[in-house]
DOPA-140026 format. One record per residue (C-alpha): residue number from 1; x, y, z. Coordinates in nm, 3 decimals, always signed. Layout:
REC  seq        X        Y        Z
REC  NUM        X        Y        Z
...
***
This chain:
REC  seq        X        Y        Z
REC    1   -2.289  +10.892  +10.302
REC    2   -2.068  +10.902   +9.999
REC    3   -1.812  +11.124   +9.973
REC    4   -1.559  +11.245   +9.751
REC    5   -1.194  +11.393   +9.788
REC    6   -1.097  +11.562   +9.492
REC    7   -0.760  +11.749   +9.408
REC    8   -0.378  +11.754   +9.209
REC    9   -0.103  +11.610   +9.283
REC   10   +0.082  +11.752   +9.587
REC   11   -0.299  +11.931   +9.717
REC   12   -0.295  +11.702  +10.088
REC   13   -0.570  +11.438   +9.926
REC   14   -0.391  +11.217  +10.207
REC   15   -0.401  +11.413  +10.455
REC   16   -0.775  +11.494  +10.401
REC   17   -0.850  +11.155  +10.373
REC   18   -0.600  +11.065  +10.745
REC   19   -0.783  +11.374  +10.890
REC   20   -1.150  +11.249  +10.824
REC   21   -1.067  +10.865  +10.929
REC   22   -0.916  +10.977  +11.250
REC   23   -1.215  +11.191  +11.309
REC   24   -1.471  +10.899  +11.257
REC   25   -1.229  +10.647  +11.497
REC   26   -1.227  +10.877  +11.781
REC   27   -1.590  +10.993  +11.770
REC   28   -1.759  +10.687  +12.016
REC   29   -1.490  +10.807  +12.256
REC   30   -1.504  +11.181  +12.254
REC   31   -1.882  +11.122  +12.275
REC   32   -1.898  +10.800  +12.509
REC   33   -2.109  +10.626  +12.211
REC   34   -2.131  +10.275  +12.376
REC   35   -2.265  +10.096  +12.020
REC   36   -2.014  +10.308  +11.771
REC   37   -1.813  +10.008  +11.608
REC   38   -1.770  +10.114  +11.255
REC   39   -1.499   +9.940  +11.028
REC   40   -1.283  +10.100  +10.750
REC   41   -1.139   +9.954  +10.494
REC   42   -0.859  +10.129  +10.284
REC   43   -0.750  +10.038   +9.935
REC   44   -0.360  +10.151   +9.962
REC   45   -0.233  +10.092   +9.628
REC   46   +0.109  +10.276   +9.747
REC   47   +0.108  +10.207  +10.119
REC   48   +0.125  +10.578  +10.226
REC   49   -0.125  +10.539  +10.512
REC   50   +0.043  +10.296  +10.789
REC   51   +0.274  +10.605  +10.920
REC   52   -0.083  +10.811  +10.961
REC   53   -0.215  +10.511  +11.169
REC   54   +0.004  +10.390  +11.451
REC   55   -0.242  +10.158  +11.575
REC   56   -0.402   +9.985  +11.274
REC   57   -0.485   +9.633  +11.118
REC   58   -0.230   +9.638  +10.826
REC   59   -0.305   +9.373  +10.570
REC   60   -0.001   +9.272  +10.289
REC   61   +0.135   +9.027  +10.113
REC   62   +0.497   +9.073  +10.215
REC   63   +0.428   +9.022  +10.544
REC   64   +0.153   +8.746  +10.450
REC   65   -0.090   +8.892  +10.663
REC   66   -0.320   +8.890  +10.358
REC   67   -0.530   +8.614  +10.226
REC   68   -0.731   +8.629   +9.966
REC   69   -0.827   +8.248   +9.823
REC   70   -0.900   +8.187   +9.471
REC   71   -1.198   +8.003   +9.582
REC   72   -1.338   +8.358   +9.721
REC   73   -1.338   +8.442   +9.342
REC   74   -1.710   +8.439   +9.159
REC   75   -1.707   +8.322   +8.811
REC   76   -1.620   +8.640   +8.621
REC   77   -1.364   +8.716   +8.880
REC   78   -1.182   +8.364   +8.830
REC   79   -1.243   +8.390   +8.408
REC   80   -1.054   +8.741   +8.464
REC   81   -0.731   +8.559   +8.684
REC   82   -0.738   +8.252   +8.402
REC   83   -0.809   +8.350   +8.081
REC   84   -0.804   +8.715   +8.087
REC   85   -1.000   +8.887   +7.780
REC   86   -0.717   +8.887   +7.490
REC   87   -0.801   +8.472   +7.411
REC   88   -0.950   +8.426   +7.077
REC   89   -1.103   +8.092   +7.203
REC   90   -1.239   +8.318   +7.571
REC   91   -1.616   +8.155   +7.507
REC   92   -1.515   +7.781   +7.474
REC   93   -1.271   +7.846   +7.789
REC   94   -1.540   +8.010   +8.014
REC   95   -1.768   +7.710   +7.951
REC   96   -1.527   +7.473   +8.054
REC   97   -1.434   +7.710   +8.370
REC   98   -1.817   +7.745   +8.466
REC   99   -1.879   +7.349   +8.461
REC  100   -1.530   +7.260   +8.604
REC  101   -1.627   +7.538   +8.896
REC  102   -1.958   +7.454   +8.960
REC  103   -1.909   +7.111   +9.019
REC  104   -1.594   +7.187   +9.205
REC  105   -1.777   +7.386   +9.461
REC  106   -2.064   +7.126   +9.473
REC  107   -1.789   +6.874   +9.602
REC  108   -1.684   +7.132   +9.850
REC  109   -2.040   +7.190   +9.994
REC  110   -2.065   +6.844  +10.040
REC  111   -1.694   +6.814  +10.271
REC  112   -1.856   +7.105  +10.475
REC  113   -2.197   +6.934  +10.506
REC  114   -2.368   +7.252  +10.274
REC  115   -2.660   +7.152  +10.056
REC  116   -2.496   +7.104   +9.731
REC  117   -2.831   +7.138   +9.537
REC  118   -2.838   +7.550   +9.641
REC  119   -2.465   +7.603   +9.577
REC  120   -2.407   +7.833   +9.257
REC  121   -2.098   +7.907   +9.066
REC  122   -2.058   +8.199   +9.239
REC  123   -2.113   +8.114   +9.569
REC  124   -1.844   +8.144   +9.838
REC  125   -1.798   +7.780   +9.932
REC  126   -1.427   +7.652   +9.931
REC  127   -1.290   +7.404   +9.674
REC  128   -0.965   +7.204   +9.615
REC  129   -0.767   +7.305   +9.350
REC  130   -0.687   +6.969   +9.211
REC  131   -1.061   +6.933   +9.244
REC  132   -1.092   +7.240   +9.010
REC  133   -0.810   +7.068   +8.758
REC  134   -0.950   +6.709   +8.748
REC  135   -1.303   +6.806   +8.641
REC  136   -1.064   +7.018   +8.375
REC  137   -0.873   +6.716   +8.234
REC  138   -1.208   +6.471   +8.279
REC  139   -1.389   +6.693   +8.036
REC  140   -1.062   +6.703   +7.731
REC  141   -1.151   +6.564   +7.473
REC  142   -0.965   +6.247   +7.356
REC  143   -0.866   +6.399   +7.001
REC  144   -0.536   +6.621   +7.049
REC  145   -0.646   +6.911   +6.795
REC  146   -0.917   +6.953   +7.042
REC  147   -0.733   +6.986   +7.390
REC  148   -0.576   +7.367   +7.336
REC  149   -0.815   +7.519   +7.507
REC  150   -0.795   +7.269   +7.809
REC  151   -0.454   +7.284   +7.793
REC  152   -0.443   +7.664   +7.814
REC  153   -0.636   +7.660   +8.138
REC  154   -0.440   +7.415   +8.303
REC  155   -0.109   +7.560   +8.202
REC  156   -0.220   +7.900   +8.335
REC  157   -0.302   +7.725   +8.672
REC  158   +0.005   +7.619   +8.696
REC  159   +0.182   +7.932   +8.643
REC  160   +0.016   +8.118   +8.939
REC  161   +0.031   +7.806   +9.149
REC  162   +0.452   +7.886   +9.117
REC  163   +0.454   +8.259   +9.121
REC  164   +0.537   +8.325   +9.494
REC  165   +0.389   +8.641   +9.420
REC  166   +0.066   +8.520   +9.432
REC  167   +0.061   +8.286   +9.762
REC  168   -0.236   +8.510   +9.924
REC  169   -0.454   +8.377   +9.620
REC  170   -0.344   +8.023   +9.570
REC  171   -0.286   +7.900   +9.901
REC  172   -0.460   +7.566   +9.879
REC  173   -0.776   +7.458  +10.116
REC  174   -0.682   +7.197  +10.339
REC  175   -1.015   +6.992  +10.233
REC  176   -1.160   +7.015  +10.620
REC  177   -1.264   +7.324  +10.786
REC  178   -1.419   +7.641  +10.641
REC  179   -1.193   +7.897  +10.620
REC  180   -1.453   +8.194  +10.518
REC  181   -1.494   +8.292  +10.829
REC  182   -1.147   +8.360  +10.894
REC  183   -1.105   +8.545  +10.543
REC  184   -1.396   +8.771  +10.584
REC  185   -1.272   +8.847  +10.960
REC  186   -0.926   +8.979  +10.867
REC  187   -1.161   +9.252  +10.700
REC  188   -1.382   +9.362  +10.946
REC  189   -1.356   +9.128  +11.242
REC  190   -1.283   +9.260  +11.634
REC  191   -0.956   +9.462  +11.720
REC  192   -0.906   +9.794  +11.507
REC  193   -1.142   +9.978  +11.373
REC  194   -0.897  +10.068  +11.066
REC  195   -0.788   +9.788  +10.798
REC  196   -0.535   +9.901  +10.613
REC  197   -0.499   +9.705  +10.235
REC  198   -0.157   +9.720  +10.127
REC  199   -0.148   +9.649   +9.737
REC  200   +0.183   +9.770   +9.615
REC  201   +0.330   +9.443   +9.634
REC  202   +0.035   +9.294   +9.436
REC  203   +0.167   +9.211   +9.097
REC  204   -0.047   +9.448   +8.882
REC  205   -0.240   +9.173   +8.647
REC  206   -0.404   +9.067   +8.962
REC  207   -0.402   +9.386   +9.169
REC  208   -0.774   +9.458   +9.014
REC  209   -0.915   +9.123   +9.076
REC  210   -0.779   +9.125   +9.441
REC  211   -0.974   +9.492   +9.495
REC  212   -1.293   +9.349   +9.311
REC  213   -1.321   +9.067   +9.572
REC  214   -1.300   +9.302   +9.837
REC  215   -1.549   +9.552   +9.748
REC  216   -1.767   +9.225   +9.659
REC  217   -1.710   +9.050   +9.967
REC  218   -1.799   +9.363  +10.176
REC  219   -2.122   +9.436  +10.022
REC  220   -2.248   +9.060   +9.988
REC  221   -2.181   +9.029  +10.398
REC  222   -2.388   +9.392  +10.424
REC  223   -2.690   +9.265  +10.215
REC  224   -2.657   +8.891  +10.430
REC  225   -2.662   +9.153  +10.726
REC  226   -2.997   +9.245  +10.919
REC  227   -3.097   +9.617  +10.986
REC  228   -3.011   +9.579  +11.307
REC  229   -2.666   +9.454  +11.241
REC  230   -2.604   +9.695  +10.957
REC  231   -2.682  +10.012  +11.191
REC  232   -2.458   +9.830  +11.481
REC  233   -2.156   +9.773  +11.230
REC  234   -2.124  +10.042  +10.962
REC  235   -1.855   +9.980  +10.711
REC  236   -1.670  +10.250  +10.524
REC  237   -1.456  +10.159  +10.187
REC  238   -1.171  +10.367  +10.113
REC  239   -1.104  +10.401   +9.724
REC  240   -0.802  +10.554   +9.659
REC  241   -0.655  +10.612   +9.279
REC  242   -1.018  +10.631   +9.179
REC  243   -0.992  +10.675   +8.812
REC  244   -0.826  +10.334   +8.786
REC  245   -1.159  +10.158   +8.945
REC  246   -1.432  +10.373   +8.752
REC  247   -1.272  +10.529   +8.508
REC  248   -1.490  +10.787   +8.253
REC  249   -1.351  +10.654   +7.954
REC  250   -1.230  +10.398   +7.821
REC  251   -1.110  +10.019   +8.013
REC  252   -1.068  +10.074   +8.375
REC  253   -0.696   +9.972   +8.482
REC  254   -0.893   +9.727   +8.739
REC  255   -1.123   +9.621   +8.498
REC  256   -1.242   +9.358   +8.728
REC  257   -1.326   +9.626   +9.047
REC  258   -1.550   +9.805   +8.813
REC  259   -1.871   +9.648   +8.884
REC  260   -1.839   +9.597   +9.293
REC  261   -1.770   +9.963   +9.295
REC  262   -2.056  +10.102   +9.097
REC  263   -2.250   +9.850   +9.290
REC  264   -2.133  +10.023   +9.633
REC  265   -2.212  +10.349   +9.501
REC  266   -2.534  +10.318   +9.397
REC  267   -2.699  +10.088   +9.633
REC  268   -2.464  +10.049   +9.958
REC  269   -2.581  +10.314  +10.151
REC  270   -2.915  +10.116  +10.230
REC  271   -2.707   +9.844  +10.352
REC  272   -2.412  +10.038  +10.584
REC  273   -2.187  +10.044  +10.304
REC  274   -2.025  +10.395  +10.251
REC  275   -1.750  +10.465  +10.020
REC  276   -1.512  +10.756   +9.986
REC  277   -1.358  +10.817   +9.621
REC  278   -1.003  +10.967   +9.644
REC  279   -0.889  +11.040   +9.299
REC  280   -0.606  +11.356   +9.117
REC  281   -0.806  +11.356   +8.794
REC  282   -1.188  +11.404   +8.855
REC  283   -1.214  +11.457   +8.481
REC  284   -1.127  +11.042   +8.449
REC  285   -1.350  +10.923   +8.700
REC  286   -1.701  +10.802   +8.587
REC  287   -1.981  +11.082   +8.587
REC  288   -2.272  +10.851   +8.725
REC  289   -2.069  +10.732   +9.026
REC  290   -1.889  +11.060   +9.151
REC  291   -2.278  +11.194   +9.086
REC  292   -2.375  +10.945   +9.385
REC  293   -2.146  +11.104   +9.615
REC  294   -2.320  +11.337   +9.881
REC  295   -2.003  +11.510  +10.064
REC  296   -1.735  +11.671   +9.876
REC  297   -1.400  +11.752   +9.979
REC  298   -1.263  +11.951   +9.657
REC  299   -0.842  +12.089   +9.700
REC  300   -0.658  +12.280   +9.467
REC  301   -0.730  +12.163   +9.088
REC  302   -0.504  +12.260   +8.836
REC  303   -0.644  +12.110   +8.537
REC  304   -0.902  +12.267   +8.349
REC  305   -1.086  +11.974   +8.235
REC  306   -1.058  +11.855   +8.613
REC  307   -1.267  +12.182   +8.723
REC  308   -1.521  +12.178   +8.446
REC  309   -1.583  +11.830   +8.524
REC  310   -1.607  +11.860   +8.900
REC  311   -1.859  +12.189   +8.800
REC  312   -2.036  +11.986   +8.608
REC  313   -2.159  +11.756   +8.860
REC  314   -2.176  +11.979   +9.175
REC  315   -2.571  +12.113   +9.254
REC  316   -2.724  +12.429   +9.056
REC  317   -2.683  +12.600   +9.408
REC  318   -2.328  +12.525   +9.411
REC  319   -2.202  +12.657   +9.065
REC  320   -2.139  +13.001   +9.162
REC  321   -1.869  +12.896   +9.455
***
């Protein structure tokens, strides 16, 4: 089930949050479950939880233990990495994305022996980059008045394909095998129970689109799941910073996590999909999706517009406390 972990700065939210994943790690031993294999996946956007976890899966990109290829990207995921939303020309550049992607994953299927027929844009089939680029420039017009928006996309590709910040995105596909096993493995494949997602070395204009795969990519392999593999392999998703993913107001921070979270909450417990919501301001973190949450862990709140809010959701028989 849900749950939520509520409380200021300084109130142990970490600790809470260590406390309760130890708990559920230990439980098949201390009660000789045979079939307890559940996976957790934390969202460390300050990497504060290694040093709770001595024996854990850490996944970074300073170490490069972290790979996350553009090609895992849907549509609206890549659109948000290449154009971003400030472009006064966004519409023409997302139809040239769409078609250059589409067909760029078609050619992909095809390499892996996939029907290309029942590929979509958004379907997690690997593509070449230069692929990707050379259904770009095939489609620019001849007339040079007309090639800015081209030209913008193209540039932009080449801009993250040099930012060694961003090698766990753009690492290139060799053309030959398919590598989505081994991506969706590092995740929740065999070894620790605990993945631990190191983001504070994820430059911050791509920190949201990075967190909005993984939330994607975990529910997508849950739905592809049958019942008896979802009750065999439970996953739990560890949000912390909340308010940045589902904010109340206003543009999230991680505008592009917005949707695979709300999607979790609402729909992943049917699948094995649990989330936990760690956030220091309640009062920022959207109504509808903390209202999903079944457990609450609520510490010290300073804030009066962090109470009221948390009151505000809690059950009729739970106003009084």
């Amino acid at each position: 089930k849900h749950t939520a972990i509520l409380g200021s700065t300084g109130a142990w939210k970490s600790g809470a949050v260590a406390a309760i994943l130890h708990c559920l790690v230990q439980r098949g031993n201390e009660r000789g479950y045979d079939k307890w294999k559940p996976r957790i996946v934390v969202l460390d956007p300050h990497n504060e939880y290694g040093s709770a976890f001595p024996k854990h899966n850490r996944l970074s990109t300073d170490e490069g233990t972290l790979s996350l290829p553009y090609w895992l990207l849907s549509l609206h995921e890549t659109l948000s990495l290449i154009i971003g939303k400030t472009e006064f020309v966004a519409t023409s550049q997302a139809n040239i994305v769409k078609k250059a992607l589409l067909d760029a994953r078609k050619e992909g299927a095809v390499k892996l022996g996939l029907d290309a027929n029942s590929i979509n844009v958004d379907s997690p089939v690997p593509y070449l980059l230069e692929t990707f680029k050379n259904n770009i420039e095939k489609d620019r017009p001849e007339q040079a008045s007309k090639q800015e928006s081209h030209n913008s996309i193209l540039n932009k590709i080449e801009v993250l394909k040099n930012d060694a910040r961003m090698k766990f995105l753009m690492e290139p596909w060799t053309g030959k095998e398919d590598p989505f096993g081994k991506v969706v493995g590092q995740l929740i494949g065999m070894g620790e129970a605990l993945r631990i997602i190191d983001f504070s070395g994820v430059p911050n204009e791509v920190a949201g689109i990075a967190s909005a795969v993984v939330a994607r990519t975990l529910f997508n392999y849950k739905v592809w799941e049958t019942r008896e593999e979802r009750e065999a392999g439970p996953i739990l998703l560890v949000c912390e910073e909340a308010h940045r993913y589902v904010p109340n107001t206003g543009e999230a921070q991680y505008e592009a996590a917005q949707d695979a979270i709300r999607r979790i909450a609402k729909e992943g417990r049917k699948y094995g999909l649990g989330l936990i919501l760690v956030s220091q301001r309640p009062s920022e973190v959207e109504a509808t999706v903390l209202s999903q949450c079944n457990s609450w862990i609520v510490l010290r709140l300073t804030n009066d517009k962090d109470r009221d809010h948390v009151r505000s959701i809690l059950p009729d028989s739970l106003a009084g406390l």
